[in-house]
N, C-alpha and C positions, 0 to 999 in steps of 0.2 A: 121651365124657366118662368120666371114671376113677370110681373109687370112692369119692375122697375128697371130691368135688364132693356125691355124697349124702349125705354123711355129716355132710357139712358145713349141707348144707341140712337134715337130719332134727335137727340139736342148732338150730337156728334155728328151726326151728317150735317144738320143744317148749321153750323160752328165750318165746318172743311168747305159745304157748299157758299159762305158766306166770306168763306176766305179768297177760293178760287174769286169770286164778284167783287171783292176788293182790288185782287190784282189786275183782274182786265180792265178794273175801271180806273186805275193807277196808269198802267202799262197804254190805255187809249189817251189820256192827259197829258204823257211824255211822248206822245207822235206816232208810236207804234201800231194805231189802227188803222183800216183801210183808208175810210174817207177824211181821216183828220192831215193826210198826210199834202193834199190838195189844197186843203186851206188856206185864203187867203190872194187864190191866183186862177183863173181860170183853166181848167181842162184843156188838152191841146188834143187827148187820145179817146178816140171813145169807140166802141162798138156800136155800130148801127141797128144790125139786125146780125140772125143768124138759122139756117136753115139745115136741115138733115137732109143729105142726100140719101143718103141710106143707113143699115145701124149701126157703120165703122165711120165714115165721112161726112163732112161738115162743110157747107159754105159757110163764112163766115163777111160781112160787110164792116172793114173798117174806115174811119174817120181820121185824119190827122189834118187839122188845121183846117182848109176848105178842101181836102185833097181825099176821096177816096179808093180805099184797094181792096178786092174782090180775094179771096184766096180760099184754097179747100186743104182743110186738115184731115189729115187722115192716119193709122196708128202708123204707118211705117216712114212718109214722107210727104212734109207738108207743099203749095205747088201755090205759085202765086197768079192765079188765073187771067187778071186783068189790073191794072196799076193806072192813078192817076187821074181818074175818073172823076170830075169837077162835078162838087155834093148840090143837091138841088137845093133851089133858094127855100123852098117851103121847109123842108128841114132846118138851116140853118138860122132861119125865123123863128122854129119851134124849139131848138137848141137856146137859141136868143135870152129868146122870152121866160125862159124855163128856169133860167140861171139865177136871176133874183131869187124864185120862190125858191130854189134850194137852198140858197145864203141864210132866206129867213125862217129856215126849216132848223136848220142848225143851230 
């Protein structure tokens, strides 16, 4: 094979590669990306933290609104450990506070 055979093939990837970069950056302008989809309204869900129990199970700490719930996922049957758990003020402080610099991140 000559040179221009690669040459030819390296302007054809980056042509496909530049196509794909078009579309996600089309398809994230029409709302179809993760965080574009929040915009404009504060979060109500969020994940706090999350722990491995071991290398199937998972604690996981969830947030909804000031309300958090404790639950362990696991491959066969997830189990909601504790429910209702009122989120400590120092988080919610740091949730607060945090929420501007993302707006002006964006």
């Amino acid at each position: 094979m000559d040179y221009s055979t690669y040459i030819q093939f390296a302007l054809a990837l980056a042509f496909v590669l530049g196509l794909i970069a078009l579309l996600a950056l089309l398809l994230r302008r029409l709302g179809f990306g993760g965080p574009a989809l929040s915009r404009g309204r504060q979060r109500r869900l969020s994940v706090v933290e999350v722990a491995a129990v071991d290398a199937k199970r998972r604690l996981v700490l969830v947030r909804r609104d000031d309300t958090e719930h404790l639950i362990l996922l696991g491959p066969g049957d997830d189990t909601v450990v504790e429910r209702g758990i009122p989120a400590r003020p120092a988080f919610r402080d740091a949730v607060d506070a945090a929420e501007p610099e993302r707006e002006r991140a964006r």
